[in-house]
C-alpha positions as CSV (number, residue, x, y, z in Angstrom):
1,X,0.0,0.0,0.0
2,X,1.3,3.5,-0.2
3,X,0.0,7.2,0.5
4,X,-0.4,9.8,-3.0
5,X,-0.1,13.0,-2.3
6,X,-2.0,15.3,-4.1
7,X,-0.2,18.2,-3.8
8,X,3.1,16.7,-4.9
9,X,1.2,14.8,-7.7
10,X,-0.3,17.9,-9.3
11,X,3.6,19.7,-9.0
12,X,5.2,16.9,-11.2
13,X,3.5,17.8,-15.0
14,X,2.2,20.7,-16.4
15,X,-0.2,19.2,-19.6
16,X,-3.8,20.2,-19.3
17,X,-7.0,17.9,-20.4
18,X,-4.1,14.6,-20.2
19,X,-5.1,12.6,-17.4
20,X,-2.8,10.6,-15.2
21,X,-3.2,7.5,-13.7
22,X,-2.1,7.7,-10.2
23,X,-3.9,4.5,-8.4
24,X,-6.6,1.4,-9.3
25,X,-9.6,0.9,-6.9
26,X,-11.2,-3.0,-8.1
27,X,-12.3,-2.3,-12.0
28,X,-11.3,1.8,-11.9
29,X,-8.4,3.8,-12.4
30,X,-8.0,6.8,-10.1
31,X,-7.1,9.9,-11.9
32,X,-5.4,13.4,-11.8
33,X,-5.9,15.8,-14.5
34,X,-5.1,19.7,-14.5
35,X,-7.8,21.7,-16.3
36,X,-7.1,24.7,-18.5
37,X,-10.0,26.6,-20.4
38,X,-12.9,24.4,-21.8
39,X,-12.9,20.7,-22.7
40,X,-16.1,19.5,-25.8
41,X,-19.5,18.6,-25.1
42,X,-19.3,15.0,-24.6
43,X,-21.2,12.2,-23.0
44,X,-20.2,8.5,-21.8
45,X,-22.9,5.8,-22.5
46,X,-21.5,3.1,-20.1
47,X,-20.1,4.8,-17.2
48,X,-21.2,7.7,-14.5
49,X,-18.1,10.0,-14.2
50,X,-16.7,11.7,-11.0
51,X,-14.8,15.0,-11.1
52,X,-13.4,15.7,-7.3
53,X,-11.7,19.2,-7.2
54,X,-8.7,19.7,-5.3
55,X,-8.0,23.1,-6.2
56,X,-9.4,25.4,-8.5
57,X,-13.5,25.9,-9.7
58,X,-14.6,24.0,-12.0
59,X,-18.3,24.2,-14.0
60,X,-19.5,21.5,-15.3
61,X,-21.8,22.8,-18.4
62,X,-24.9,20.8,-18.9
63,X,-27.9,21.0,-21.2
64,X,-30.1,22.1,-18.4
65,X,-27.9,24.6,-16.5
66,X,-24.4,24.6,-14.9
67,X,-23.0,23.5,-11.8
68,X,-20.3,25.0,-10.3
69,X,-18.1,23.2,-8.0
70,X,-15.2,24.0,-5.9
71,X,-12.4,22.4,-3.8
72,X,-13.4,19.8,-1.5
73,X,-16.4,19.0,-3.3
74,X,-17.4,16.7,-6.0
75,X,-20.3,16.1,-9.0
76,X,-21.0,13.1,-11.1
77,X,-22.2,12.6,-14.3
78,X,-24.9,9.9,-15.0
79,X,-23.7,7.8,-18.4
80,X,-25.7,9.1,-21.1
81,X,-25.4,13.1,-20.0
82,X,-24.0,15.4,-22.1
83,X,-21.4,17.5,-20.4
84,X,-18.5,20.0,-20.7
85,X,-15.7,20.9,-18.2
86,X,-15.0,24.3,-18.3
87,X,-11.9,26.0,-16.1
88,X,-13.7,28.6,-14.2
89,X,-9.9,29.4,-12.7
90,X,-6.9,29.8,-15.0
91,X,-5.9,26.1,-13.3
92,X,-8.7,23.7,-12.0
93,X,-7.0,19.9,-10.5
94,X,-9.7,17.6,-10.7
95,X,-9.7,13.9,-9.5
96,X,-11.2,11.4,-11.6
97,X,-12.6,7.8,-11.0
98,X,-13.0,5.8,-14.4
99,X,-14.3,2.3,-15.3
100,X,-10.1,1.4,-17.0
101,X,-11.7,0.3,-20.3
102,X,-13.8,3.3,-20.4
103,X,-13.8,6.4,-23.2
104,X,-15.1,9.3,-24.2
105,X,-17.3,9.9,-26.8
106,X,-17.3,13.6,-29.1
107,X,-13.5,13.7,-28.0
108,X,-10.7,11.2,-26.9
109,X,-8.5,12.1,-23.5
110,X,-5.3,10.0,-24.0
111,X,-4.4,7.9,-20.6
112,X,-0.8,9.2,-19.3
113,X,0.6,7.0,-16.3
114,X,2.1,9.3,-13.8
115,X,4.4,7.4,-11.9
116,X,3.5,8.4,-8.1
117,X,6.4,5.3,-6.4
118,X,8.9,7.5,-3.8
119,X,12.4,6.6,-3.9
């Protein structure tokens, strides 16, 4: 077992809308991902997604009104909804839990592994 910290995690790359796989939970992998700006409208049609903001707001557009959400707190999208991150600070860290074979549909986020092992 080990500890991530998120702090450190978030200080070792700089790429916006490229998230890193820092941990796996049973079937999911447990993501960090730096947003910059505004992602697409996109929707998932197998999977609920979580975005967890560490730091940063974020609002999640959706087709019937936004949702703004801040550090320490969390939203998830139901499979199926459209959605569309959008940076509501210049720099928004957002954790993500993701079924490991899941995708994105209306725009492709390529998985990075972020090695989180201390020497």
């Amino acid at each position: 077992m080990r500890v991530v910290d998120l702090t450190e995690t978030f200080g070792r790359f700089a790429d916006a809308w490229s998230p890193k796989i820092v941990g796996d939970v049973n079937d999911m992998h447990v993501k960090v991902v730096k947003l910059r700006g505004e992602f697409v409208w996109h929707h998932h049609d197998a999977e609920d997604e979580l975005f967890l903001v560490v730091a940063g707001r974020l609002r999640m557009q959706l087709r019937d009104g936004d949702r703004d959400v801040g550090p320490g707190q969390f939203i998830i999208v139901p499979r199926g909804i459209e959605h569309c991150p959008k940076a509501l600070s210049a720099e928004v860290h957002v954790g993500l839990a993701r079924y490991a074979d899941g995708g994105v549909r209306g725009g492709r986020v390529r998985r990075a592994p972020l090695d989180t092992k201390k020497n």
